[in-house]
RODO-2510 file (C-alpha; in nm, 4 decimals, decimal comma):
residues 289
     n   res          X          Y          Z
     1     x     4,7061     4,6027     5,7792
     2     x     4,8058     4,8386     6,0283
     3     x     4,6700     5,1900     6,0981
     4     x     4,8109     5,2871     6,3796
     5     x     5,1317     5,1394     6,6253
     6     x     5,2139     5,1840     6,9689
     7     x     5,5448     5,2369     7,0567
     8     x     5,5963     5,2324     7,4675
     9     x     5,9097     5,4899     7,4191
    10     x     6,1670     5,4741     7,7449
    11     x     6,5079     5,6296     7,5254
    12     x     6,6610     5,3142     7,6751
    13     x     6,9122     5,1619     7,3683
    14     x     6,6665     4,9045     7,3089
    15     x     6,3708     5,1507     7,2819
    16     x     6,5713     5,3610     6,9994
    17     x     6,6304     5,0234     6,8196
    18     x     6,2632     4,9240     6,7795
    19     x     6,1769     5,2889     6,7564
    20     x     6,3743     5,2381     6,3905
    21     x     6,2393     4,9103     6,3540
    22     x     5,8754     5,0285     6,4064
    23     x     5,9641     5,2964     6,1809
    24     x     6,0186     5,0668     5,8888
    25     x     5,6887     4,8986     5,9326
    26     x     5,4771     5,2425     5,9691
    27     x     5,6115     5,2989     5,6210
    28     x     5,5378     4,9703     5,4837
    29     x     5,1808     4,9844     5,6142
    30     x     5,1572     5,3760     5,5682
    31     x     5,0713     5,3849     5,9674
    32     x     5,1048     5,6791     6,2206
    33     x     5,3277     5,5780     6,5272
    34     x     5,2242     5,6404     6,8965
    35     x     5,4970     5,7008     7,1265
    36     x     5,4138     5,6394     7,4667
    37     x     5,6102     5,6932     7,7416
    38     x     5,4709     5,5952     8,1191
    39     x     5,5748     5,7487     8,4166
    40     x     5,5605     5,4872     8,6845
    41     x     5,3367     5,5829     9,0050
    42     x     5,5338     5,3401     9,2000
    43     x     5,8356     5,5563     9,1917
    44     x     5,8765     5,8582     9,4015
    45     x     5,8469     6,0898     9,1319
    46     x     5,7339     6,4061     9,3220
    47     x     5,9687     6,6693     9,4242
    48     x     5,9263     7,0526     9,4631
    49     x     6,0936     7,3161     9,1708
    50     x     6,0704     7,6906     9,2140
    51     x     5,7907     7,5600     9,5218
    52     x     5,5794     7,3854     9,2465
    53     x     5,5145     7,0966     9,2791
    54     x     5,6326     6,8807     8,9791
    55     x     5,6611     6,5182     8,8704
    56     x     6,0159     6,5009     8,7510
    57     x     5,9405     6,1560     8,5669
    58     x     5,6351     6,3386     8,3561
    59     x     5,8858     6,6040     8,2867
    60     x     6,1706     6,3573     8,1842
    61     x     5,9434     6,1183     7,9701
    62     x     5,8152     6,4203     7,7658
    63     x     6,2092     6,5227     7,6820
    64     x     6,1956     6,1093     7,6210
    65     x     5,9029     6,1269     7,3465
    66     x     5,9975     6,4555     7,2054
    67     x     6,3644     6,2817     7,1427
    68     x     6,1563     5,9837     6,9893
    69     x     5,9436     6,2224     6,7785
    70     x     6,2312     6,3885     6,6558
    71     x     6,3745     6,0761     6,5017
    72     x     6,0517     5,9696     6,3135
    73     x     6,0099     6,2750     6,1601
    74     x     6,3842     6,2519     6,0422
    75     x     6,2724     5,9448     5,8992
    76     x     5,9503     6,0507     5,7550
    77     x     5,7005     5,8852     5,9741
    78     x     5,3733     5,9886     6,1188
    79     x     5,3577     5,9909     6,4615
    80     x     5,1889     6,1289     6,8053
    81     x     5,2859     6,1446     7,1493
    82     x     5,1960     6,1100     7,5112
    83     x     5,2857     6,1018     7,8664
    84     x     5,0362     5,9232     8,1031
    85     x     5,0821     5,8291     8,4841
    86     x     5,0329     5,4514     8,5972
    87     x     5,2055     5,0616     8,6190
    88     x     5,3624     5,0369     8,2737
    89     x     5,2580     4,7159     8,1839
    90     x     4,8839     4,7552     8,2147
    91     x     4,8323     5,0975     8,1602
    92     x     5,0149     5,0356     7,8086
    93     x     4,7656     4,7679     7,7666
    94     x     4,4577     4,9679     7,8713
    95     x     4,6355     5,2545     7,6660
    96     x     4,6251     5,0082     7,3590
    97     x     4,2694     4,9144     7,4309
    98     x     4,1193     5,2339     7,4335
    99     x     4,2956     5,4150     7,1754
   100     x     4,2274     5,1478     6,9378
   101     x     4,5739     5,0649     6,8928
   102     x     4,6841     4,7691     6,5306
   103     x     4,9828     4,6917     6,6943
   104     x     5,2206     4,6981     6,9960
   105     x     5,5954     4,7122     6,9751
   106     x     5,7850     4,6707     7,2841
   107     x     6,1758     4,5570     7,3182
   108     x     6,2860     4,2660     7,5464
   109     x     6,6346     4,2281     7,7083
   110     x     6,5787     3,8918     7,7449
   111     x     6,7404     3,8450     8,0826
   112     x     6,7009     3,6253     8,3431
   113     x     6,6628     3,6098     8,7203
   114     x     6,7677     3,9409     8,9170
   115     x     6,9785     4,0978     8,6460
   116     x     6,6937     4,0857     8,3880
   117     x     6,6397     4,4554     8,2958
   118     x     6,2860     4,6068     8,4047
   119     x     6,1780     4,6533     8,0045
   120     x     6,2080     4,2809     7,9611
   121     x     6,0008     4,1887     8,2498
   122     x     5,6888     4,4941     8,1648
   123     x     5,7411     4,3546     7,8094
   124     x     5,6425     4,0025     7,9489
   125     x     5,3411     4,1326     8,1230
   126     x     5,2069     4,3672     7,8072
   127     x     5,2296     4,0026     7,5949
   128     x     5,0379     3,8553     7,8806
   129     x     4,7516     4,0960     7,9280
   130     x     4,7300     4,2483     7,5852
   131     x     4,4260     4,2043     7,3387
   132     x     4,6335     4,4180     7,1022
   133     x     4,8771     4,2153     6,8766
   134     x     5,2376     4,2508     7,0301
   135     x     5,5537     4,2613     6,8680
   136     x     5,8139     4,1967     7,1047
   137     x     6,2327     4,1938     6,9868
   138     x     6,5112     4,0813     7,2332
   139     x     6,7609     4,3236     7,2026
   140     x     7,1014     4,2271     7,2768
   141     x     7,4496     4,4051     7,2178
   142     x     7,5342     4,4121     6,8395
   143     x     7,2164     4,2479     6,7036
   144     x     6,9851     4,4942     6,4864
   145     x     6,6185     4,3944     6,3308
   146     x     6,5604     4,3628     5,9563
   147     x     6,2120     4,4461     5,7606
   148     x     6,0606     4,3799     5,5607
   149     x     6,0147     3,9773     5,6976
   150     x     6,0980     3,7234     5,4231
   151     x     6,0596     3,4071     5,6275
   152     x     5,8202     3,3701     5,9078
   153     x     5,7511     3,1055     6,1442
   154     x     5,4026     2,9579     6,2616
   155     x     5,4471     2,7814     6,5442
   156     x     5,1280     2,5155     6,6257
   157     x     4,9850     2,2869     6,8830
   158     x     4,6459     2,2999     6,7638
   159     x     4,4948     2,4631     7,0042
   160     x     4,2135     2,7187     6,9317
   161     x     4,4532     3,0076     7,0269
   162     x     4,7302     2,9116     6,8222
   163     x     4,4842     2,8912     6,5291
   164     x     4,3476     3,2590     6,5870
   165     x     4,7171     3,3263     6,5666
   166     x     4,7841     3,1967     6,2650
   167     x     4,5022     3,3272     6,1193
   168     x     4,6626     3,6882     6,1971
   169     x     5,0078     3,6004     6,0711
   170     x     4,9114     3,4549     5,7327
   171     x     4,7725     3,7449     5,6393
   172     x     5,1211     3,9316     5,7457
   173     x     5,2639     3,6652     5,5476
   174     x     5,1095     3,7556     5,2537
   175     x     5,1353     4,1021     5,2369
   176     x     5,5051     4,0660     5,3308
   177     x     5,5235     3,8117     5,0157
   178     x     5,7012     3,5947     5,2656
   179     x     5,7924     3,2193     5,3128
   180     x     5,5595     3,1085     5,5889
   181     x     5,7690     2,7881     5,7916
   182     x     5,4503     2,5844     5,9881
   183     x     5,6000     2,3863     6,2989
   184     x     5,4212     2,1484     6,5093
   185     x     5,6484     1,9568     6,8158
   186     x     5,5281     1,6320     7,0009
   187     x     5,6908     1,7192     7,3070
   188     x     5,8689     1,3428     7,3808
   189     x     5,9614     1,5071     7,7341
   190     x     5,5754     1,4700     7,9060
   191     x     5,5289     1,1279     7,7268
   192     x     5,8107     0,8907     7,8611
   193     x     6,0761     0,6670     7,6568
   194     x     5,9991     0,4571     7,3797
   195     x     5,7247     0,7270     7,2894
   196     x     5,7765     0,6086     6,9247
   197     x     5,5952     0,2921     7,0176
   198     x     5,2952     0,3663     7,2033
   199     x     5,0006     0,4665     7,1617
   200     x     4,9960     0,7966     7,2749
   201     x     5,3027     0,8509     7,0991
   202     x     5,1085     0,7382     6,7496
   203     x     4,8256     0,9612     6,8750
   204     x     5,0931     1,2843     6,9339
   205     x     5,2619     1,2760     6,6395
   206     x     4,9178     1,2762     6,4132
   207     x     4,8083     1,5541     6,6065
   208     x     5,0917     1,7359     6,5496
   209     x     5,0852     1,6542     6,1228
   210     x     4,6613     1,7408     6,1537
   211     x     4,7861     2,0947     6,3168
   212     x     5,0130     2,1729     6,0305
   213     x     4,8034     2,0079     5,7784
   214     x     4,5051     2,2507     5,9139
   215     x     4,7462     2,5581     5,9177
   216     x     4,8728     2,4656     5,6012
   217     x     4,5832     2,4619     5,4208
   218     x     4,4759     2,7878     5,5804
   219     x     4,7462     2,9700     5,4292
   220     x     4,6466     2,8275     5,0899
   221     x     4,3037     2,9718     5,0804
   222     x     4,4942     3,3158     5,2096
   223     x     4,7185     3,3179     4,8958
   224     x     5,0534     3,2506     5,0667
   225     x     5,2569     3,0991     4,8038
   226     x     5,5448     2,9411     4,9659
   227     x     5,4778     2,7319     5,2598
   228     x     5,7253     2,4640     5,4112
   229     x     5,5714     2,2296     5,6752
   230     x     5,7521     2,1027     6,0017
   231     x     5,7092     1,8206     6,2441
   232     x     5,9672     1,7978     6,5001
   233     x     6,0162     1,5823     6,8280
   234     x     6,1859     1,7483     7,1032
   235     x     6,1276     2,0464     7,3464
   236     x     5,9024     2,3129     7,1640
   237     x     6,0780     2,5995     7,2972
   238     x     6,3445     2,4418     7,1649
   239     x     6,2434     2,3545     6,8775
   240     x     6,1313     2,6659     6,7706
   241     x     6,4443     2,8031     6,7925
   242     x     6,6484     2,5615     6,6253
   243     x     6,3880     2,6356     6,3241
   244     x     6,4457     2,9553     6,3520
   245     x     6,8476     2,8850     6,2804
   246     x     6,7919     2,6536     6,0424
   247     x     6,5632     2,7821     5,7909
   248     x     6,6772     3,1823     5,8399
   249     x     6,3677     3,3044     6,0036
   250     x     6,3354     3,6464     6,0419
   251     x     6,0018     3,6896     6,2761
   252     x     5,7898     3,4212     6,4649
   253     x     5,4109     3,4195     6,5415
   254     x     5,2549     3,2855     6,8499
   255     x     4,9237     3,2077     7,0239
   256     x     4,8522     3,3290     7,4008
   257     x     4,5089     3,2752     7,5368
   258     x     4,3867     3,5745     7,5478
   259     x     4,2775     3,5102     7,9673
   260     x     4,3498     3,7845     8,2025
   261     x     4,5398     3,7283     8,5610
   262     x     4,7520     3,4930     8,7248
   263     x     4,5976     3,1857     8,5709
   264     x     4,6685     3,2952     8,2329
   265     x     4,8381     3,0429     8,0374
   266     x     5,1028     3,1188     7,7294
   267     x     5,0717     2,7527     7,5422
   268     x     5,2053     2,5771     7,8936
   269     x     5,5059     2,8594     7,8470
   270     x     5,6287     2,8064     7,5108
   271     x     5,4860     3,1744     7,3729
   272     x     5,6479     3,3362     7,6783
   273     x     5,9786     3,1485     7,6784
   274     x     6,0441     3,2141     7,2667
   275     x     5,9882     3,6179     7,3693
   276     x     6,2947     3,5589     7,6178
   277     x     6,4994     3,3780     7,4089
   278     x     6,4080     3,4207     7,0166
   279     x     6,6904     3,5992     6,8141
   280     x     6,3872     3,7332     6,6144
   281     x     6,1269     3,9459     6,6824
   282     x     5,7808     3,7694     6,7937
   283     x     5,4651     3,8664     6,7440
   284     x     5,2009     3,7113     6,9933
   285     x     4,8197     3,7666     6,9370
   286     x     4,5671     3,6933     7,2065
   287     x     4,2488     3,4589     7,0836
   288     x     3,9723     3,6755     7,2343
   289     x     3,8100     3,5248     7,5599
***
């Protein structure tokens, strides 16, 4: 299903733990890793060796990929590497694009506010702007990432980018052999009390059952075998996670629109705000514009 993965490589903790992680899936999919690392242009990189002149960050991220190289061939996997110049998040993007790149793999710190590390925040932007699948992980002290995925998590609102989503995580689903979990959540919050007896409430919650039912039946015709439906009222972000907890998940898949710039919207925020917070590794896939 995937050929070939890119791995934005910065030797940071996180970085080494999805360099594993990605490691595991190259050799379930029999795929050839691309470490990447990108020396930021908005640094001052430039200094002067032996009177050369010499970009110390071009020089440090190629000790950084040969490290990461290193460890994938102790483990067996195929793999390339590269140094480029540019803004990390879109020049991993644009690196993605042109290389022809399966799949993305970035770690997340999941911070917030000032103290958020920088990785989190480019990994934000790459699941923004990318085409390219991207499989994001928040990496926090003591957690670690298990593959293969046995449960995953579809997350709906019915929208045409969360079906384009789904479409790309059944098939995961079924060449994982795993339990595909189908949510759907009428958000009570932008409806008002007594939501139950209105209308629009009515009108909510049998959007949210046609979006499973439609995803549901989806995975059917794709062969998945086990498939447990969901509609929840509540916070989606919220929701989402508490499904994750309660049913084991081990990876979620999300929708993003696929739009480029400022007015690019993630779902109203629910993709972006289960990448901060999800104790599982998501994978987001832009519906094309």
């Amino acid at each position: 299903m995937y050929d070939t993965i890119l791995l934005p490589f910065d030797g940071s903790d996180g970085a080494a733990e999805v360099l594993h992680h990605a490691a595991e899936i190259a050799h379930w999919a029999d795929a050839t890793i691309q470490l990447l690392y990108v020396a930021d242009t908005a640094r001052e990189s430039v200094t002067v060796v032996d009177g050369d002149a010499v970009d110390v960050l071009e020089r440090e991220g190629r000790d950084i990929v040969d490290e990461g190289a290193r460890a994938l061939e102790t483990l067996g996997v195929s793999h390339r590497t590269d140094v480029v110049q540019g803004n990390p998040a879109p020049t991993i993007v644009e690196y993605a694009e042109a290389f022809d790149q399966d799949l993305v793999m970035m770690p997340t710190h999941g911070r917030e506010g000032l103290s958020r590390y920088l990785i989190g925040s480019v990994s934000e932007k790459v699941v923004r702007l990318s085409s390219v699948p991207v499989l994001s992980a928040r990496m926090q002290p003591d957690e670690t990432l298990a593959f293969p995925y046995e449960t995953v998590l579809v997350p709906t609102d019915g929208s045409d980018a969360a079906t384009h989503a789904a479409d790309h995580l059944l098939r995961f689903a079924v060449a994982l052999d795993a339990t595909v979990h189908v949510l759907s959540v009428v958000d009570e919050d932008t409806l008002g009390p007594d939501v139950r007896s209105t209308l629009a409430g009515t009108d909510d919650e049998g959007a949210a059952n046609d979006a499973v039912e439609a995803i549901v039946s989806t995975a059917e015709t794709e062969g998945v075998t086990d498939i447990v439906p969901h509609v929840e009222h509540g916070r989606p972000a919220g929701a989402i996670l508490d499904c994750i907890e309660a049913h084991d998940v081990d990876a979620v898949g999300m929708g993003t629109t696929g739009r480029r710039g400022t007015d690019r919207i993630l779902l109203g925020s629910v993709t972006e705000r289960t990448v901060r917070s999800a104790p599982v590794p998501v994978m987001t896939v832009a519906k094309p514009d």
